[in-house]
N, C-alpha and C positions, 0 to 999 in steps of 0.2 A: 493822230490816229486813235486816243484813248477815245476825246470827244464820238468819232464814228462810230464806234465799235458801241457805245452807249446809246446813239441814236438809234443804230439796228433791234437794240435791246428792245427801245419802246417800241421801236416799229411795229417788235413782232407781237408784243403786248397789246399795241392795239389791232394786231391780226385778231386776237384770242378774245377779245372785248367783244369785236365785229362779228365773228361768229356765235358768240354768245347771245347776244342780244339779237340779232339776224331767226337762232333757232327758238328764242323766245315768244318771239313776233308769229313764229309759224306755228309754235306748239300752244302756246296759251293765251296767243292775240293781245301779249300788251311787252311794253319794253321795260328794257331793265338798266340797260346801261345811262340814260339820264333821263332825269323828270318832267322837263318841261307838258308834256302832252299831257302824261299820269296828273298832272295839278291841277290842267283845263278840263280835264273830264268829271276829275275832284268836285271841281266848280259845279259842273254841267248837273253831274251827279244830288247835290243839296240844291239846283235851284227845283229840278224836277222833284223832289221829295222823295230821291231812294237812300235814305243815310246808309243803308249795310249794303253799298255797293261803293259810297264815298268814304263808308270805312274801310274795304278792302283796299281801294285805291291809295288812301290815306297811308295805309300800315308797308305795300308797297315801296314808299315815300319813306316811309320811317325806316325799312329796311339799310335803305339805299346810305341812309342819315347817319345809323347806324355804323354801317360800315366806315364809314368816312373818319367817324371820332375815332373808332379805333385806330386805324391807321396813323391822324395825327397823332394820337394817345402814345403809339409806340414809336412813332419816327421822333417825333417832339421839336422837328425844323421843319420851316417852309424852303427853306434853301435846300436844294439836292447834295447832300457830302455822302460820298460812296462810301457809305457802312456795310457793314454784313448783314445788317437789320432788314434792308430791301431783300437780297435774297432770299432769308425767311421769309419775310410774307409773301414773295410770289410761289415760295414751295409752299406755303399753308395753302395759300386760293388753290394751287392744283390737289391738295390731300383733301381737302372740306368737300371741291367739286367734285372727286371720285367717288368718298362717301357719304356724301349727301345724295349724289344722283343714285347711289346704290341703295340706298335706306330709305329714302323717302317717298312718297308716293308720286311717281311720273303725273298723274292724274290732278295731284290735289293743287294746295296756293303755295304749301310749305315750300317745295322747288325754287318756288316762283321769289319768295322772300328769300332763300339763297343764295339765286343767282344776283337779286338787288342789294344783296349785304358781299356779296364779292364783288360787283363793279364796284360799288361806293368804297370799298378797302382798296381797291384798285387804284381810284377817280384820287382817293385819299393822298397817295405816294406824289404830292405835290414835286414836281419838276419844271425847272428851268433850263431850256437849251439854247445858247447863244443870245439871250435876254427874251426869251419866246417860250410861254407857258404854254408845256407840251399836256393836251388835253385827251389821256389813252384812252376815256369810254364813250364822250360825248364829240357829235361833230359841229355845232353850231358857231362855237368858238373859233374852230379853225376858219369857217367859211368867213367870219367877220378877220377875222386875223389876214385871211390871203386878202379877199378884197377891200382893205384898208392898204396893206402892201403891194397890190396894181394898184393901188389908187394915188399914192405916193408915187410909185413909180412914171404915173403919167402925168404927174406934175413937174417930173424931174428932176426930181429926190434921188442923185447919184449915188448918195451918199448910205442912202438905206440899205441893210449887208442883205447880200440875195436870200441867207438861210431865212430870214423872218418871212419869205413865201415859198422856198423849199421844207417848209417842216411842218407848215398845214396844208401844204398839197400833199405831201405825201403819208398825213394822217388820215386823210379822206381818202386817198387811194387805197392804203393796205385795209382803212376800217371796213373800205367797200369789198374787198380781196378778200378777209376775213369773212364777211358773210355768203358771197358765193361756194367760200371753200366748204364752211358750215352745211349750207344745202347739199352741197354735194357730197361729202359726209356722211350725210344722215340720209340722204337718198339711199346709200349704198351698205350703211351698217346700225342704219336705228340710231337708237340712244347710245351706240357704241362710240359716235364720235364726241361725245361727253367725255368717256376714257383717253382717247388722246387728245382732245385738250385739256385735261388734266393732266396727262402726260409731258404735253408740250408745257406749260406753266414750269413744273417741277424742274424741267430740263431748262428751262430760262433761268429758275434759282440757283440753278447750281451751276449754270456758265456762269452767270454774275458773282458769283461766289469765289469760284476760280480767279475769277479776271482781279477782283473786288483788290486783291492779295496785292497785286501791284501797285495799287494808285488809294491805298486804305485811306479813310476820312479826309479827301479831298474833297472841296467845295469844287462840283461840275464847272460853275463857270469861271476857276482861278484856274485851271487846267487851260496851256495857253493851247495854241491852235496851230496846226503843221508848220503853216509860212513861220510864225511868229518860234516855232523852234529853231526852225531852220537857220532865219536871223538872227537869235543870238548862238547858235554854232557856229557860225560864219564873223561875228561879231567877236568871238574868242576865237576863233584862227586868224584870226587880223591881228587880234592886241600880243600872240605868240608871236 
């Protein structure tokens, strides 16, 4: 059950990503939550000869880069052990996006390098779930993840645990979930739906916080899995 409860976590993290990047796309025409595209345009950008538009792209890039070190900087493992340290950073991404969206120019790039220094803090919070690197801002990964996981499967790889294609299908799912909710959002209340997702963020930190309490610096994947408590509570009712 702990394992679940953690997985809904990211789930909904990568709702917040998906939205993010979804009203980025709409509002200033480029993405935030991973680089790939931002680097070919980079490219595109110096073969034409516009350098101050391969520098904006660039810094973009750097934002994102940014983000990232910090993140390892303060977790200091690639392994997921449920500290309190996650918590804070998903309260700081929702405190910076309230008052950055609030302070900054809606208009300018400034925003724009915010929203890239919060996925990348995000993208940072390196996680593994069930041996399957959960990827909360980018989708590309998942997609190679699931169809490598059909693809085993149609070889007839029984043996492959069904989560390694229940955890990138339904990062693609809620990322996508995440940016229709965003539009619809900001259809309805402007720049307002910035506030609650900052809101929403905040409220993730501090259920994980809460929860945190029960299961302190466990390594996520030493956490055994329902069946496998089950059997050994039943494995001590036997030897009683």
């Amino acid at each position: 059950m702990e394992k679940k409860r953690i997985f809904i976590w990211m789930c909904a993290l990568t709702v917040l990503a998906g939205l993010i990047n979804t009203l980025s796309i709409r509002n200033f025409a480029i993405t935030v939550s991973h680089i790939t595209g931002i680097v070919s345009n980079t490219a595109i950008s110096i073969y034409n000869g516009t350098p101050a538009n391969a520098g904006w792209l660039l810094s973009v890039v750097g934002a994102f880069l940014a983000g990232a070190i910090i993140s390892a900087y303060i977790t200091g493992e690639r392994k997921f052990f449920l500290r309190r340290i996650y918590g804070y950073i998903v309260i700081a991404i929702g405190v910076m996006l309230f008052v950055g969206v609030h302070t900054l120019s809606r208009e300018g790039r400034m925003i724009v390098y915010l929203f890239a220094l919060l996925m990348g803090i995000q993208n940072g919070m390196i996680v593994s779930f069930k041996g399957v690197l959960v990827r909360m801002t980018h989708m590309t990964g998942y997609l190679t993840d699931l169809g490598v996981y059909i693809g085993y499967r149609l070889r007839g790889e029984i043996k492959e645990d069904v989560w390694m294609g229940i955890v990138p299908a339904s990062g693609l799912a809620v990322f996508t979930l995440g940016g229709i909710l965003g539009l619809w959002m900001f259809s309805k209340i402007g720049y307002g739906a910035y506030d609650v997702t900052a809101a929403a963020y905040i409220v993730l930190g501090i259920a994980y916080l809460v929860h945190q309490k029960h299961i302190n610096n466990m390594n996520l994947d030493d956490i055994p899995d329902d069946e496998q408590v089950f059997s050994i509570e039943n494995a001590m009712v036997t030897e009683d």
